[in-house]
N, C-alpha and C positions, 0 to 999 in steps of 0.2 A: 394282941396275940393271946390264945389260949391252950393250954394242954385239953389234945381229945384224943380219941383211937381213933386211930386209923384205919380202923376195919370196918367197918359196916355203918354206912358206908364212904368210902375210902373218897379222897378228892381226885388219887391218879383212876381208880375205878369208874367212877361215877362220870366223868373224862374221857376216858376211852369208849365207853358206851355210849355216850351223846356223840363223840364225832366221828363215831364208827360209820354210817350210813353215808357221811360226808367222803371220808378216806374210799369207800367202796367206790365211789361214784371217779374219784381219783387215780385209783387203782394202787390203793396203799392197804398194807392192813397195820392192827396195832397187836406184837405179841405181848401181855401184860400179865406182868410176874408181882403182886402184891404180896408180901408175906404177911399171913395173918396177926393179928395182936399186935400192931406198931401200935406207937405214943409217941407222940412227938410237941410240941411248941408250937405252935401255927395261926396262921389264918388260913381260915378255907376258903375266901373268894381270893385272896394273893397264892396261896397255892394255887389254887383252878387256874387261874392266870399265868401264871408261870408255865404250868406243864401244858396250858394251851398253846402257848408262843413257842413254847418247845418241840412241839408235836407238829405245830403250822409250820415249824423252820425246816424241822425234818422232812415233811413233806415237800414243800416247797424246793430244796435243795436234791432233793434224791430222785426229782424229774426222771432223770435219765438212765436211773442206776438199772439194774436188771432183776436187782433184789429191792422189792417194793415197803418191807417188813420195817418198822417202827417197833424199837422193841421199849418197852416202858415196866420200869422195876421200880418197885420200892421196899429196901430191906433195910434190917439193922447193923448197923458198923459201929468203928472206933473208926476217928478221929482225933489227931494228937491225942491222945489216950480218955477222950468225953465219948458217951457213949450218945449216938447220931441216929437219925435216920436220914438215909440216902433216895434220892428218888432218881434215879438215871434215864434218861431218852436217850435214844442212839439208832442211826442211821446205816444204812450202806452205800451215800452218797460218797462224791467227794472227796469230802473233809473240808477241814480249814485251812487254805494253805497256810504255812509257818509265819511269809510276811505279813498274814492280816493280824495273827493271833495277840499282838501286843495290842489293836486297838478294839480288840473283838467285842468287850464290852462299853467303850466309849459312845456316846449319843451321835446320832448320825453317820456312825462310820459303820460301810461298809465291806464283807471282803472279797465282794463279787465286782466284777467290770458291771458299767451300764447297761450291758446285756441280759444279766444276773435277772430274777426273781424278782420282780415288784417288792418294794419297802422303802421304809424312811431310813432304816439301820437305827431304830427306838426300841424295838423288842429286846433285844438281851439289855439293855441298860437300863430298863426299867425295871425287868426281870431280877436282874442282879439287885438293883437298889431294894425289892419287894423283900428279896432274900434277908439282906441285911439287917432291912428293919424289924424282921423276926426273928433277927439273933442269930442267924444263920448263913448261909453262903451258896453263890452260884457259880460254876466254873466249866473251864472247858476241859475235857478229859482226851490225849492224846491218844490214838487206839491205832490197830494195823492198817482198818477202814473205815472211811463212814463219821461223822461228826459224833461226839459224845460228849453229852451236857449232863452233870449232877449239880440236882440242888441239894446241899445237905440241909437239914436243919435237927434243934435243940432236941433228945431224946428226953 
């Protein structure tokens, strides 16, 4: 891991621009809200990684929704009082219903029926481990709609 800005250019930027022509072709778009001058602690191919499996889940999940929008943020927070950056993905699918959410980041499990979206249910548990190994955290955020996944990491 290394400290870099996150600005220019940005791994959640440079990310939504490469899979932007992919989402079109899906009928998704990506709303993306970087704030400028982050720092953070990182890796940038485990970041890229991350907020792609993010981005593929949201998509992947929000099939059906009527709101096609991925909205992808990266700002500065607190964090039990450390000063963080937050990268958020979020959806208008769904959600996760409440009985998946204990095993959500466990390997192989998944919270869809057999019917659900193609996968192994490896993406968020490899995600969360990327997290960790740079000091940082991935989680699931409870919201009104729609799945929401922040990775925080080290400001």
């Amino acid at each position: 891991a290394f400290v870099a800005r996150f600005l220019r250019p940005s791994p959640p930027r440079e990310l939504a621009e490469r899979l932007q022509p992919t989402l079109d072709r899906a009928g998704a778009i990506i709303d993306l809200d970087v704030s400028p001058e982050l720092r953070a602690t990182f890796d940038r191919d485990a970041v890229t990684r991350i907020v792609g499996n993010l981005i593929d889940n949201a998509e992947k999940y929000s099939r059906e929704a009527d709101d096609r929008t991925i909205s992808l943020r990266a700002a500065a927070a607190k964090h039990e009082g450390l000063a963080v950056v937050e990268v958020t993905v979020a959806d208008h699918g769904p959600g996760v219903p409440a009985s998946a959410r204990a095993k959500l980041f466990k390997p192989f499990a998944r919270g869809v029926s057999t019917d659900g979206p193609a996968g192994l249910g490896l993406g968020l548990a490899l995600s969360q481990s990327l997290a960790r190994a740079m000091g940082g955290d991935l989680e699931y955020r409870d919201g009104k709609a729609g799945a929401s996944f922040v990775l925080r990491l080290r400001a």
